[in-house]
Backbone bond lengths (Angstrom), bond angles and torsions (degrees), N, CA, C in turn:
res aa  C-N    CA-C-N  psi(-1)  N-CA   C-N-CA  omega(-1)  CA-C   N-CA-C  phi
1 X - - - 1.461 - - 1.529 109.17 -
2 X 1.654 121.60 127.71 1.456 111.22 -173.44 1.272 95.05 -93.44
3 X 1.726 94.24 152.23 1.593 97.25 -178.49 1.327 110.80 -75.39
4 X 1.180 124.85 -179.55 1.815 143.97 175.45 1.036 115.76 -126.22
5 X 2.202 103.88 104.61 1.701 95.66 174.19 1.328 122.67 -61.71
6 X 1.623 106.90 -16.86 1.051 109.33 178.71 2.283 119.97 -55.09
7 X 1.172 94.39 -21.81 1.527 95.76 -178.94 1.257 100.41 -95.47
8 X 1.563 118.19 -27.19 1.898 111.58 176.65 1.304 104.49 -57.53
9 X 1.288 119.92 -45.06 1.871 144.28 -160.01 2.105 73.30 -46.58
10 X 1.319 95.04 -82.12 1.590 119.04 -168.99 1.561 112.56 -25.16
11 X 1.505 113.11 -47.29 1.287 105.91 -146.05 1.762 76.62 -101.05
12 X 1.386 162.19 -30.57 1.554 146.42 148.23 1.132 104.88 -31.05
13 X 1.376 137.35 -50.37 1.296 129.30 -160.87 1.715 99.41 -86.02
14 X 0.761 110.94 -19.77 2.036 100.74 164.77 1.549 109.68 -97.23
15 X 1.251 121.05 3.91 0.749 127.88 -167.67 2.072 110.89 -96.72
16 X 1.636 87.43 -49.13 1.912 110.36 175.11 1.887 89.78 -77.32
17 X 0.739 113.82 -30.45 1.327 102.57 -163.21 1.320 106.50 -88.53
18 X 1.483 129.50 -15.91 1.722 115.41 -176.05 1.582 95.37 -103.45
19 X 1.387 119.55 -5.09 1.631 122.45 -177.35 1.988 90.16 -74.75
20 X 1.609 102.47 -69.05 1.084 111.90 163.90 1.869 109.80 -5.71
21 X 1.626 104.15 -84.09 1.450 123.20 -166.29 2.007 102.93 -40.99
22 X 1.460 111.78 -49.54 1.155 113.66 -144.58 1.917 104.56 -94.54
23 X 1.704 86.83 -0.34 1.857 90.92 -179.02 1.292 96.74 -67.23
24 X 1.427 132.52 -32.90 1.266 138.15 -173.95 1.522 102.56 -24.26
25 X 1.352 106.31 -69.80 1.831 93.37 174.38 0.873 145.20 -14.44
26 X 1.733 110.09 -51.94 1.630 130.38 154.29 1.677 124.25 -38.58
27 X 1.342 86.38 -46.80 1.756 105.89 -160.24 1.256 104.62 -136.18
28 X 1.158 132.79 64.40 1.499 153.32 175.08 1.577 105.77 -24.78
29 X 1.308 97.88 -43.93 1.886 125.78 -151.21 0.910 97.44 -88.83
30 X 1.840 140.48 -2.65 1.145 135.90 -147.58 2.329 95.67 -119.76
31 X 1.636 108.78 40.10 1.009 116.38 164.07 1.798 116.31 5.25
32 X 1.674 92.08 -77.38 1.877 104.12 -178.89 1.622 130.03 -26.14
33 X 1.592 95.80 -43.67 1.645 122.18 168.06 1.724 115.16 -44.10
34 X 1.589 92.11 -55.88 1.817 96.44 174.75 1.573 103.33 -55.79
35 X 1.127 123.18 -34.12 1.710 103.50 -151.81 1.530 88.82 -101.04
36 X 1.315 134.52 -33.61 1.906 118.12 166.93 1.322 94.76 -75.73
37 X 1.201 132.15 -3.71 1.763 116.52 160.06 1.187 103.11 -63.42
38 X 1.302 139.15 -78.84 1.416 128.71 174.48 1.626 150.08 8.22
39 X 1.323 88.26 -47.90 1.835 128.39 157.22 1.791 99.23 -37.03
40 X 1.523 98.19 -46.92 1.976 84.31 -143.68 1.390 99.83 -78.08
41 X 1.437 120.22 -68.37 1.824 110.77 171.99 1.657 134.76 -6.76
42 X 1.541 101.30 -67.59 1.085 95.53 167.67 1.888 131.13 -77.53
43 X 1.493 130.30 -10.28 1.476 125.59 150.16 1.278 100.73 -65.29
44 X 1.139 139.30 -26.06 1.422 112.19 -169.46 1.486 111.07 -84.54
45 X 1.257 103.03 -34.42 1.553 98.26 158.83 1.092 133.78 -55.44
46 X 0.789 92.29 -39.15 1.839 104.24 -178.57 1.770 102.93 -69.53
47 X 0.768 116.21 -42.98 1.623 118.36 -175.01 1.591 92.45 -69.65
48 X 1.124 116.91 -51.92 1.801 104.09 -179.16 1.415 114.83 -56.77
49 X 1.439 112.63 -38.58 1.385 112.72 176.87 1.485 113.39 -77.71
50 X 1.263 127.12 -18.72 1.675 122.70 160.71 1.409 93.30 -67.43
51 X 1.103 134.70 -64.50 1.797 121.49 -149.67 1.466 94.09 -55.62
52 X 1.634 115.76 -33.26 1.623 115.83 -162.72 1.630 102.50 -67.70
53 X 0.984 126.20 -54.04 1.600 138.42 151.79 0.884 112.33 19.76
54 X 1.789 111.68 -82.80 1.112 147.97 -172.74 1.253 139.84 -58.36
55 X 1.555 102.79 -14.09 1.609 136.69 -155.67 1.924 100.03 -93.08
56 X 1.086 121.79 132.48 1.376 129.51 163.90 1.893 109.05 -99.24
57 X 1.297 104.03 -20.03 1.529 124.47 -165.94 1.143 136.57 -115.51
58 X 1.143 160.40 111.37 1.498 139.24 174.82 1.370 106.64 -45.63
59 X 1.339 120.82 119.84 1.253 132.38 160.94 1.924 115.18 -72.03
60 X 1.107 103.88 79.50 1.474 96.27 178.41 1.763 104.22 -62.14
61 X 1.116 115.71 -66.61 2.122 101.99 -171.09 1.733 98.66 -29.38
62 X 1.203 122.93 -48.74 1.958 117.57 -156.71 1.903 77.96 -59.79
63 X 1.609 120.72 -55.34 1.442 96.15 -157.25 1.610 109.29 -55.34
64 X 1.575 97.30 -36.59 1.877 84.00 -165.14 1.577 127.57 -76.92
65 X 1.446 103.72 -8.67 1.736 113.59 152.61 1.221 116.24 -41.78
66 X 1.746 100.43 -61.56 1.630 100.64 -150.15 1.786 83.84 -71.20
67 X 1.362 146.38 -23.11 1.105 138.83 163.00 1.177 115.69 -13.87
68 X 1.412 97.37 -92.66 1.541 163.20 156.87 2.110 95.77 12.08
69 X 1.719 84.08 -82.76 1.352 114.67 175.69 1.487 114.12 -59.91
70 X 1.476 130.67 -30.11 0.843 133.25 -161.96 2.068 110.98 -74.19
71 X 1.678 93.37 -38.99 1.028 115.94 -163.55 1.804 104.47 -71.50
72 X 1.656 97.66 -46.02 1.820 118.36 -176.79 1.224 103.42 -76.03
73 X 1.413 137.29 -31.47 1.507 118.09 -179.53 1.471 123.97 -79.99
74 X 1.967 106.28 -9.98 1.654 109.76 -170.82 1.273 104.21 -60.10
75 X 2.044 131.04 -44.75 0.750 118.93 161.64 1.733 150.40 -14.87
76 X 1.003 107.74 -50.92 1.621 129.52 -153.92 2.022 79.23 -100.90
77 X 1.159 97.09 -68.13 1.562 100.20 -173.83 1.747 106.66 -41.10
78 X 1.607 112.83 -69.38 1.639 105.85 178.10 1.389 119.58 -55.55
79 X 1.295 111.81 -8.53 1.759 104.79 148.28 1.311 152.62 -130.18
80 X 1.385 93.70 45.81 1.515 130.83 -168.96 1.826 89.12 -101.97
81 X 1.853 90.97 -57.85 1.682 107.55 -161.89 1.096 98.03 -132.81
82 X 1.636 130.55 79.32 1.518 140.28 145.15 1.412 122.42 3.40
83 X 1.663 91.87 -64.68 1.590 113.67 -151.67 1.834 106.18 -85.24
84 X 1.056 106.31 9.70 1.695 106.66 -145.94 1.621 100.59 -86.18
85 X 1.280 133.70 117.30 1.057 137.31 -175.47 1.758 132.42 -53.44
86 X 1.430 94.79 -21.58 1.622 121.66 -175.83 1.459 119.57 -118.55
87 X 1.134 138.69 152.69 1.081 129.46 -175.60 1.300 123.39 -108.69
88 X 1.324 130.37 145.40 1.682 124.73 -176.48 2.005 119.36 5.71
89 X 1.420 84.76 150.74 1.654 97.63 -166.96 1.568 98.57 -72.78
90 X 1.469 120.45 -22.92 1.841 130.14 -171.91 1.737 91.99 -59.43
91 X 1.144 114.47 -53.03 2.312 94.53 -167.82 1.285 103.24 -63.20
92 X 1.296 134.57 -8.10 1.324 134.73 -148.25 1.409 84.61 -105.01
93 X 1.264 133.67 -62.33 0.924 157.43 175.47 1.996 113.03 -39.03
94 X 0.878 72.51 -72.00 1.545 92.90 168.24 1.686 132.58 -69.25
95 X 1.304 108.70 -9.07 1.166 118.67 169.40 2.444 109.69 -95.00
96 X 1.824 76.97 -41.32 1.508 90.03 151.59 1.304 131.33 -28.20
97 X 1.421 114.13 -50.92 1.413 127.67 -175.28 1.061 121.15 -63.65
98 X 1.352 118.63 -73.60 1.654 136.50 156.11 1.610 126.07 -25.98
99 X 1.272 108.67 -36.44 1.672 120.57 153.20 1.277 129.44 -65.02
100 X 1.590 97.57 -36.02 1.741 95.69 169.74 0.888 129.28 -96.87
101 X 1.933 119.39 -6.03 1.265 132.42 -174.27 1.769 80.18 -63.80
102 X 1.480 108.57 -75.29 1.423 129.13 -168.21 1.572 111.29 -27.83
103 X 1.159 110.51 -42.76 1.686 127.68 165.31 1.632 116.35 -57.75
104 X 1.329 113.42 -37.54 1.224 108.26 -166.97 1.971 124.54 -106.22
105 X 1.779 85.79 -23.03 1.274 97.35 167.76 1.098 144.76 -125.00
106 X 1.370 102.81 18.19 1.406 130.18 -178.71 1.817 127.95 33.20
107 X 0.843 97.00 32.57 2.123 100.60 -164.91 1.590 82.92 -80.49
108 X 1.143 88.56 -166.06 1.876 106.74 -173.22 1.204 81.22 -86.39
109 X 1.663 139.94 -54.62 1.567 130.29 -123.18 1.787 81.94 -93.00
110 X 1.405 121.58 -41.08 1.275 106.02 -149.47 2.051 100.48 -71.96
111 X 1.490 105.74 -27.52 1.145 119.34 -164.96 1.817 103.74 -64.55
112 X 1.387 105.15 -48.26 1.434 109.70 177.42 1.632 101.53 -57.46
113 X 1.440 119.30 -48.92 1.485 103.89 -175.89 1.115 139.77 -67.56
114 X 1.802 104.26 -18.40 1.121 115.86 161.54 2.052 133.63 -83.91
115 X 1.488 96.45 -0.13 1.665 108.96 173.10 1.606 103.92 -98.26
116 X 1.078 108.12 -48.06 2.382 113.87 147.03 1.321 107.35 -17.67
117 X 1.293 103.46 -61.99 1.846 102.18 -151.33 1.986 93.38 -88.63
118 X 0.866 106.38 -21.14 1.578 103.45 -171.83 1.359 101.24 -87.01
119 X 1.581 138.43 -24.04 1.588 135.61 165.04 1.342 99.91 -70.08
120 X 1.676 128.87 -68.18 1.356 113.41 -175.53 1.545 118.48 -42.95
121 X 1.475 112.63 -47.12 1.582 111.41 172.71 1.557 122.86 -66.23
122 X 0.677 129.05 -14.23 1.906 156.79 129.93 1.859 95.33 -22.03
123 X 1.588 104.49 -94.46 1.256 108.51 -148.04 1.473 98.57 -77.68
124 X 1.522 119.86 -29.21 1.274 116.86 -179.68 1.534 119.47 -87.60
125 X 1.050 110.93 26.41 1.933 112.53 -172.09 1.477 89.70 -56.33
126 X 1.375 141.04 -65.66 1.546 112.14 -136.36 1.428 110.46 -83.43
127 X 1.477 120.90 -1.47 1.466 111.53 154.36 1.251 118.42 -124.32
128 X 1.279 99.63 67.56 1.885 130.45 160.21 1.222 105.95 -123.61
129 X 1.259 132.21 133.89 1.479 154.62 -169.14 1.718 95.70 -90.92
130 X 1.477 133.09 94.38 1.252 135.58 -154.09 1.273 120.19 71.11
131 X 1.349 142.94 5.79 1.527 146.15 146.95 1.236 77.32 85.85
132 X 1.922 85.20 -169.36 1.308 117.91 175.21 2.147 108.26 -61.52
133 X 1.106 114.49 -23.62 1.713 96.25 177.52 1.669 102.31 -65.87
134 X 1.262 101.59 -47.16 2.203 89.80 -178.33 1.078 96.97 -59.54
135 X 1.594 148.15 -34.68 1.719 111.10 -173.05 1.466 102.72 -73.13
136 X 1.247 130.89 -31.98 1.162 116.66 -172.33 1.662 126.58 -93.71
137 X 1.599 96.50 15.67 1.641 115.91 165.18 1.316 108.50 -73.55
138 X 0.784 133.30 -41.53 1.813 114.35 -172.81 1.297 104.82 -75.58
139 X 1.312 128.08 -47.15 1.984 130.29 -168.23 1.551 86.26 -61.04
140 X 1.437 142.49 -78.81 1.197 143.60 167.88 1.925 120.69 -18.93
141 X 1.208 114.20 -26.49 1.485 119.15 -177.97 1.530 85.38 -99.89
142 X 1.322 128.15 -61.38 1.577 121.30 -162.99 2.101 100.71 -60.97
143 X 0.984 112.79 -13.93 1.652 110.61 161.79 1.366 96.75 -78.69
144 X 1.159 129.81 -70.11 1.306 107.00 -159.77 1.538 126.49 -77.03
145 X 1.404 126.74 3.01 1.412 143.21 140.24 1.627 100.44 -36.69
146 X 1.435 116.07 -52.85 1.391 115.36 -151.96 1.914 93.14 -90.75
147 X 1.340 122.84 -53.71 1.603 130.11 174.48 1.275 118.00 -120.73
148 X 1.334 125.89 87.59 1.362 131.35 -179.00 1.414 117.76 -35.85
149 X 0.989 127.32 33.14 1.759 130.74 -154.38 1.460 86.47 -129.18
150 X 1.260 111.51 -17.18 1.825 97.91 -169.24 1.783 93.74 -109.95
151 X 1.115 127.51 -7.15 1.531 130.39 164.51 1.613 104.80 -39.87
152 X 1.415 127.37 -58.44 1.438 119.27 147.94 1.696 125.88 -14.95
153 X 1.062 109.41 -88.32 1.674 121.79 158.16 1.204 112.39 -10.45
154 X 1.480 100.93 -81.81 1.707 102.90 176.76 1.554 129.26 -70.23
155 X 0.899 127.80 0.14 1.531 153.55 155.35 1.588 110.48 -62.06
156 X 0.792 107.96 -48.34 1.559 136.00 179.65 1.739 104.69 -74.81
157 X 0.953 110.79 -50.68 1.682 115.62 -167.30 1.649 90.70 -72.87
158 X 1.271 104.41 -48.17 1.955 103.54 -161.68 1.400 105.43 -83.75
159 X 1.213 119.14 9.08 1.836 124.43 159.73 1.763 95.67 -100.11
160 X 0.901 119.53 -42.57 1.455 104.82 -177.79 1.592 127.32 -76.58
161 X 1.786 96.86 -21.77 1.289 100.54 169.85 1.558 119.07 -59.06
162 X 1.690 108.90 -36.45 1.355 130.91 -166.72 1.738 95.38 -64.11
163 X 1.629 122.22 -36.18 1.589 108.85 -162.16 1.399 102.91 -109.69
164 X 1.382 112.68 46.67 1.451 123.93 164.15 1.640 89.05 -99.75
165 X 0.945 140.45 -6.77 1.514 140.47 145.53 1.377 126.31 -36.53
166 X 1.597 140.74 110.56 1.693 106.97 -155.66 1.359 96.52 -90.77
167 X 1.473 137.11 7.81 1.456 123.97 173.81 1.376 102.26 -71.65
168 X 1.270 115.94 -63.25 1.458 137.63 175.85 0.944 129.99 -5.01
169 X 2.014 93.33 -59.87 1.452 134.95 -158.82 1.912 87.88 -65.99
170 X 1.313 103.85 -48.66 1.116 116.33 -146.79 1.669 131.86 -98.86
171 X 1.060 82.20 14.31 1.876 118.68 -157.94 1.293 109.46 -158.70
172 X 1.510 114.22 48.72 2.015 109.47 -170.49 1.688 115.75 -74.57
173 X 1.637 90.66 -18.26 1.827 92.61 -166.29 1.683 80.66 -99.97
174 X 1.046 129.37 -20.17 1.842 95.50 174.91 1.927 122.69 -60.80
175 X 1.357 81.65 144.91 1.763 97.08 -170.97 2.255 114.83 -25.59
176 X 1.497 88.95 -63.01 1.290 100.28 173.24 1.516 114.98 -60.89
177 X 1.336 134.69 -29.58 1.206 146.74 162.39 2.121 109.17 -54.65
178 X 1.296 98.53 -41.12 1.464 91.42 -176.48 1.837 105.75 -94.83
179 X 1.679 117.88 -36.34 1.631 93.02 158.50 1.273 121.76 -45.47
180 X 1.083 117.09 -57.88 1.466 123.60 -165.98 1.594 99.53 -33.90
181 X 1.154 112.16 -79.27 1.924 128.08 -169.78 1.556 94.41 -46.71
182 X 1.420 122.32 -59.00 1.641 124.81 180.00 1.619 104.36 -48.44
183 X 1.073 115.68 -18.35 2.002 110.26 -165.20 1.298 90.16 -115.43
184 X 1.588 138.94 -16.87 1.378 117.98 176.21 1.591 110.99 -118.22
185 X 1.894 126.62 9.27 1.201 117.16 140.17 1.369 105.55 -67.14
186 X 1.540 147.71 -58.53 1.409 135.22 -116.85 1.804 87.68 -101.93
187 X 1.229 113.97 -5.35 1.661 105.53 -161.62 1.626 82.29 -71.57
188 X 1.441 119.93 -60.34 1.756 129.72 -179.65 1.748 92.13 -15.60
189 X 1.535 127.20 -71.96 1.464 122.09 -144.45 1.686 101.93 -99.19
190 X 1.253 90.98 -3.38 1.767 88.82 177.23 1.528 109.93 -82.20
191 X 1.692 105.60 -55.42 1.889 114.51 154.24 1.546 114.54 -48.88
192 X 0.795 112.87 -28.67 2.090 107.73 172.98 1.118 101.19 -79.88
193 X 1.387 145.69 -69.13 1.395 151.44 174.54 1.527 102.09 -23.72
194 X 1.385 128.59 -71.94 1.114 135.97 -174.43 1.584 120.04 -68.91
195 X 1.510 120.61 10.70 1.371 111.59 171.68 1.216 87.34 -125.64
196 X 1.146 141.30 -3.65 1.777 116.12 163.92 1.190 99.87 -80.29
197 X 1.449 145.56 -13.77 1.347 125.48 -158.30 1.523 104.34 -106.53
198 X 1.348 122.59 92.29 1.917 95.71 -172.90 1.420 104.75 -59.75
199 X 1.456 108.91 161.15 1.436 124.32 -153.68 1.616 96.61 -114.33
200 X 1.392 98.56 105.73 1.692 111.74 -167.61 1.458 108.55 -58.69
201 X 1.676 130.61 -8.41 1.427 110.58 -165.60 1.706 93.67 -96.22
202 X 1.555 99.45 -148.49 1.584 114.75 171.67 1.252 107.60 -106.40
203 X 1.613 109.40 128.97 1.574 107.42 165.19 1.698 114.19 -148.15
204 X 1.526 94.49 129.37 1.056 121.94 -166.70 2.057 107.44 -36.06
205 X 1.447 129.21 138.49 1.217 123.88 155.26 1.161 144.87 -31.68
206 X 1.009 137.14 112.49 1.722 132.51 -178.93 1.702 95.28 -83.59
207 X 1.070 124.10 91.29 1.518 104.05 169.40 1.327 127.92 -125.92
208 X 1.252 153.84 -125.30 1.781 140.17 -169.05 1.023 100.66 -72.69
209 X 1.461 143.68 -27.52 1.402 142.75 -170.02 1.713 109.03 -64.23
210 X 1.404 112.85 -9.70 1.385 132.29 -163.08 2.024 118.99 -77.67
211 X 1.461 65.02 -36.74 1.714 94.46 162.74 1.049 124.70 -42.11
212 X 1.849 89.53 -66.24 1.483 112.45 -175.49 1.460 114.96 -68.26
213 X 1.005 113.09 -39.95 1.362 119.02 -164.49 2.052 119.96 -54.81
214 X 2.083 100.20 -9.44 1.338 95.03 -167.41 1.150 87.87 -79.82
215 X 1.482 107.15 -66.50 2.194 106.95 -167.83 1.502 97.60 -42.15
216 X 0.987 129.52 -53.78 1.294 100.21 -148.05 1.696 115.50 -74.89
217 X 1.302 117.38 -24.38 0.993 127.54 -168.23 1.764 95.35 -70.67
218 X 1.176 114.48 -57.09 1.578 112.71 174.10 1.758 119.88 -41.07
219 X 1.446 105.07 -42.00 1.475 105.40 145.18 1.326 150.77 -26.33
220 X 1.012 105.74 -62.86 1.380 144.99 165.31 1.427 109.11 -53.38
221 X 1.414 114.35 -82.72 1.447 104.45 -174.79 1.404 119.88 -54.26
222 X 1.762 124.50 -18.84 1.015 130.00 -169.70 1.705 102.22 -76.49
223 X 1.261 112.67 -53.68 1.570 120.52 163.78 1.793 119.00 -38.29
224 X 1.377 95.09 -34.22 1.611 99.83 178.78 1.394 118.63 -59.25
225 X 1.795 91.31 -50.48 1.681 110.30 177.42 1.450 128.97 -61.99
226 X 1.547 112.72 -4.71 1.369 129.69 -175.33 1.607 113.14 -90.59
227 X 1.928 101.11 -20.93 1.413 109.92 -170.94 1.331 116.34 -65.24
């Protein structure tokens, strides 16, 4: 299978953009950061839902990463952000999967795993980092990969994922309240736009190191903030 810079293009740009989101720590005051934070959630979905695409199989190793990762980054994350009500973006992520497997390949096993992951994301929304709409952002983007008609849908899910936020929730007509939703509908058709088009230059691999790169980076900036 040849790769697609077009999905490398994708997965840097959620990539600059959630580094972007999380400098905030540094620079609290630096508002702008939250709203090109926005950007990263939904490419990353979208890149899970391209790899899901692609799949003839259940990929069990992708589930036991996002496990894997899910479990090693809470660390670094609960002490990045103490106070944070939800835990790492990986269950969110990872429950993601299992919904779209279920979406995409319809077997009995994938379908049961994917009505599993949508009750736990159900009962467990308020410590999911985007609730139950981010698990059900990627199965919703991997439809609209297939019929751009559901790009709506998922447009929709990744603004609602955003006002599982209780400021958000609670403050929809404030200014920063309406970038936010404006920067996490358009990310959906800006990431669709950019995977139909393969991306004629060179761009570097996103590959297992990608993993690594969340904990540690949450690390990192947290170490920064100590300086």
């Amino acid at each position: 299978m040849s790769r697609s810079t077009s999905l490398d293009l994708l997965k840097w740009l959620a990539i600059v953009t959630m580094i972007g989101d999380h400098l905030r720590y540094l620079w609290p005051e630096q508002d702008w950061l939250f709203v090109t934070g926005r950007l990263a959630f939904p490419f990353f979905c979208l890149a899970l839902a391209a790899n899901v695409s692609r799949s003839t199989v259940i990929r069990w190793r992708y589930l036991w990463w996002f496990v894997g990762f899910s479990l090693l980054s809470e660390v670094p994350y609960r002490w990045l952000d103490n106070g944070s009500l939800t835990l790492n973006v990986m269950p969110t992520l990872g429950l993601g999967l299992l919904v779209a497997w279920g979406v995409h390949l319809r077997s009995r096993a994938t379908t049961a795993m994917a009505v599993l992951a949508a009750i736990t994301a159900t009962l467990g929304s308020e410590w999911l980092m985007y609730g139950l709409p981010g698990v059900l952002l990627p199965a919703a983007l991997l439809m609209a990969l297939k019929d751009g008609r559901f790009a709506w849908l998922a447009g929709l899910l990744a603004v609602a994922g955003n006002f599982t936020n209780s400021w958000l929730f609670q403050h929809p007509l404030a200014p920063m309240s309406m970038m936010v939703a404006g920067t996490a509908f358009m990310a959906v058709f800006i990431g669709l736009e950019l995977l139909r088009r393969e991306w004629p230059g060179r761009v570097l691999s996103v590959g297992r190191w990608g993993w690594w790169f969340y904990p540690v980076h949450l690390a990192v900036i947290k170490l920064l903030s100590l300086l």
